[in-house]
N, C-alpha and C positions, 0 to 999 in steps of 0.2 A: 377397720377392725374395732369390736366394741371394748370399751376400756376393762369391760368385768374377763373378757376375752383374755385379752393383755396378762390381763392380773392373773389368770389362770395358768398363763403358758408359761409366764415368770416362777411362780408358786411350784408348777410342776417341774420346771427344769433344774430348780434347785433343790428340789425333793430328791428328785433323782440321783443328783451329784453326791447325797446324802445318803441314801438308800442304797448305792450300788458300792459298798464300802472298797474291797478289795478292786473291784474292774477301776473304780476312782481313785484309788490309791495307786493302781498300774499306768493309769492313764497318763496325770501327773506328772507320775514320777518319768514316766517315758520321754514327755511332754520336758522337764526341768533337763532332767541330764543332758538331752540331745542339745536344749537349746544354752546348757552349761556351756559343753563342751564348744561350742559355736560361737557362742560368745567369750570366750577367751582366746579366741583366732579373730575375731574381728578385733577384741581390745587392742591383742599385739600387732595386727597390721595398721590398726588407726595408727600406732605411734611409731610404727616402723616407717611408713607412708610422711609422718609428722618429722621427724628423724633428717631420712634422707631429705625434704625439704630446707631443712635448718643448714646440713650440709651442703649441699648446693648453693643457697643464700651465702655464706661464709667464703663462697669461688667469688676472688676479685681480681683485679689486675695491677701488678707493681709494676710501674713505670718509675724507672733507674734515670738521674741526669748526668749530664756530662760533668766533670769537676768545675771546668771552667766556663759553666754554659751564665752568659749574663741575664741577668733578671728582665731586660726586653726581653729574651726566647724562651723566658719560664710561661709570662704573662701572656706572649702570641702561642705557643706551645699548649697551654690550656686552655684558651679560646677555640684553639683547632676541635681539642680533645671534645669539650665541651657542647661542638658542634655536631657531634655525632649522635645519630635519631635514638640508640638504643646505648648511650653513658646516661645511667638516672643520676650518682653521683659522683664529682671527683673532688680531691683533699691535697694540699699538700701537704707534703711532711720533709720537715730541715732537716737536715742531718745530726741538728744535735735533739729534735724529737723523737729519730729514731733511732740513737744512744740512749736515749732513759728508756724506750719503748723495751729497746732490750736487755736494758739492765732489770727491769723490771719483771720482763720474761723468762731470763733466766738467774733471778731469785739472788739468794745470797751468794754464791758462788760466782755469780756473773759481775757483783760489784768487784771481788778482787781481783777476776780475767780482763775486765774492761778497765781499770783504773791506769788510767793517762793517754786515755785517750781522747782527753776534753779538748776543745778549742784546733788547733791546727795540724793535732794530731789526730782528729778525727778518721778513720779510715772510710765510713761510709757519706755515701752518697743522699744528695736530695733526693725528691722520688715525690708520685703523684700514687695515692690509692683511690682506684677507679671502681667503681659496682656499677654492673650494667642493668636496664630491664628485666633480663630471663638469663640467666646462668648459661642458658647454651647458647646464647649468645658470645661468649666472653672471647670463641677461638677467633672468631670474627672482627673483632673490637679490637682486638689484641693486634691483628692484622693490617687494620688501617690505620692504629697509633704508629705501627713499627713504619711503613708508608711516606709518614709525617716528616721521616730524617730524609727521605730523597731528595736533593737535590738544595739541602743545608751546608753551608759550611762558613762556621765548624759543625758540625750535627748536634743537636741538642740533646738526644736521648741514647743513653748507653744501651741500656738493657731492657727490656720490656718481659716481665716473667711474669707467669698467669699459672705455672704447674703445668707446662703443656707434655699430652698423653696421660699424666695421672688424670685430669680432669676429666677426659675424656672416656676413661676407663672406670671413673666414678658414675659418670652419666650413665653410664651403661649398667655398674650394676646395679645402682637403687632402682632404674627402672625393669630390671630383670626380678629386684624385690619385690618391688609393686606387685608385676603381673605373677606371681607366684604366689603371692599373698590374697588377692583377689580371686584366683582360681582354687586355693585352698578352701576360700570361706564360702566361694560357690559349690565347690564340689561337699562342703558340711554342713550346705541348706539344705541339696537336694535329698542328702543320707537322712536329716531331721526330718523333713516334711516325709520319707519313706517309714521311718522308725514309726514316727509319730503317727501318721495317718492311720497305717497298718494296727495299733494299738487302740485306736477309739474303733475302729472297725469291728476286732475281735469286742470292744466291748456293748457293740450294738449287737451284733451276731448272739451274743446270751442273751436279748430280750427281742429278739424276733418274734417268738409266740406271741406277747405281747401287742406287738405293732399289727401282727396278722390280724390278732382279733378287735381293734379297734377299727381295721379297715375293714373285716366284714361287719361291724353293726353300724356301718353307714359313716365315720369318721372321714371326712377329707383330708388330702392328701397336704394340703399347709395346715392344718388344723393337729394333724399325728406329727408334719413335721417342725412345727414350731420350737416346743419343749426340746428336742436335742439341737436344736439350735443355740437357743438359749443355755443349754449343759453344755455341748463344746466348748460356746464360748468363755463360760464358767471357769471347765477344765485350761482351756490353753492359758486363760489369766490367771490362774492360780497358778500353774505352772511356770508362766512366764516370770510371776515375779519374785519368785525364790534363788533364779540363776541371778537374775538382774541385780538384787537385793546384795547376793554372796558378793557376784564380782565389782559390784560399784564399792561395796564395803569393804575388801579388800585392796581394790585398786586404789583408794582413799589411805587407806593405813599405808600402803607399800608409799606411796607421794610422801606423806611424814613423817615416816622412823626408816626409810631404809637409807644404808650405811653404805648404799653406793655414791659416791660421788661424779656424776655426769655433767657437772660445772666443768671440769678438769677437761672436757672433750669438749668444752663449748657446745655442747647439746644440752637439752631437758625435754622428761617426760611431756607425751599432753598434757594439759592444766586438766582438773577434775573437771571444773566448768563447762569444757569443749567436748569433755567425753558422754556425761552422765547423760544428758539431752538426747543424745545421739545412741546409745548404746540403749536407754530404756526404753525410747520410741521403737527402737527396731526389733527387742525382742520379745516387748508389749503385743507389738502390730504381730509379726511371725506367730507368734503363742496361737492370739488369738484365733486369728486366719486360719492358722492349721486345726484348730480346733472345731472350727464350725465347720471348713472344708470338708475335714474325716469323717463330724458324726452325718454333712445333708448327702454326702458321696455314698454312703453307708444306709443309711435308711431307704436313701431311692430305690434298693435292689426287691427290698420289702412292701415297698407301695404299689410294684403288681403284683397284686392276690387279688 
């Protein structure tokens, strides 16, 4: 294609986007809202998605020791643990770390409940905190630590708590979140690209005359279809980056002034960083897609005359 070509099909498709003031302004706008509202279902499943991950990372496992277990079955005791394919890490913790751990946790109040209980009055136990590979891992870990007391004595390990059944009932529903949130944002593609299509449709349908008569004085059929090509794609990126625009620019303000505090649950939002990339590539891409989709789906009906 010759470059004066080019420049012609460019010049007209943006004449057009210009010229067709209201069907441009419907299109747009059909084009923004749809892919608004779509992209504020994808925002909240990125970070629902983001979310349950953090909660699940956070599943570890407390291994309790005996009162009296000697520091040779602490050391062979962790070696065992140690040796397991899917422990990424394990910790111990003294009993008097996990005295401040929970003085600490439970705040001012907790230094007047816990006072005297330093030194031999200690009521808690040593203990190993364990993070495995994959959080659904942990029932299983948890399993062959508890294992490790057969056929000890004196047995090393009291107690072996991991949450068990909450955990289990957690796994279940973030991934009931997941696929609910995934099948939300599919089922408000398919509504967009309907909304949307259907809108550049009706706005090719008003210039059918048009198209008829450039195909009977000899006009070929890329030659008529270029120019709403080029205008599709015009419209879906105009469109696209006004929702994109609002919700990165709000999702941004809501990250620095809002007065929720989500430290407190040991979770946090997605970072902007991870979002913006991801959310403007995708309703950059969609905008556009649906835009040149609608108007070449649209014109083809008119190319036989």
């Amino acid at each position: 294609m010759k470059i004066s070509t080019v420049s012609r099909h460019l010049r007209e498709g943006t004449r057009n986007v210009v010229r067709n003031g209201w069907m441009t302004f419907a299109s747009i706008s059909s084009i923004a809202i749809s892919l608004f509202i779509l992209g504020i279902f994808v925002l909240i499943t990125l970070n629902v998605n983001d979310i349950a991950g953090q909660i699940e990372k956070q599943v570890e496992i407390n291994v309790y020791l005996e009162v009296n277990t000697s520091q040779e079955q602490i050391n062979t005791l962790k070696s065992q643990i140690q040796a397991i394919p899917e422990v990424k890490t394990i910790k111990f913790v003294s009993k008097e770390e996990g005295l401040v751990y929970l003085r600490q946790k439970l705040g001012e109040s907790g230094k007047a409940l816990l006072d005297g209980f330093e030194g031999e009055n200690n009521p808690l136990n040593d203990a190993f905190t364990i993070e495995v590979d994959d959080p659904r891992n942990v029932a299983a870990v948890a399993d062959q630590i508890t294992a490790l007391n057969m056929g000890k004595d004196p047995k090393p390990i009291y107690k072996v708590n991991y949450g068990k059944g909450t955990v289990e009932a957690l796994f279940k529903v973030t991934q009931i979140v997941r696929w609910v949130g995934f099948g939300i944002v599919i089922l408000l593609s398919f509504t967009a690209v309907f909304l949307i299509a259907n809108t550049i449709k009706i706005t090719i349908l008003a210039r059918r005359k048009e198209i008829s008569i450039m195909k009977m004085v000899g006009a070929t059929n890329s030659f008529i279809r270029w120019p709403f090509f080029i205008e599709g794609a015009l419209l879906g990126f105009i469109g696209s980056v006004i929702p994109a625009a609002l919700i990165l620019g709000g999702y941004w303000k809501l990250l620095n002034t809002s007065s929720l505090n989500l430290n407190l649950l040991m979770i946090e939002l997605t970072p902007f960083g991870k979002i913006a990339p991801t959310m403007t590539v995708l309703l950059l891409g969609i905008g556009m897609v649906i835009g040149i989709w609608g108007s070449l789906i649209s014109v083809r009906k008119f190319l036989r005359v």
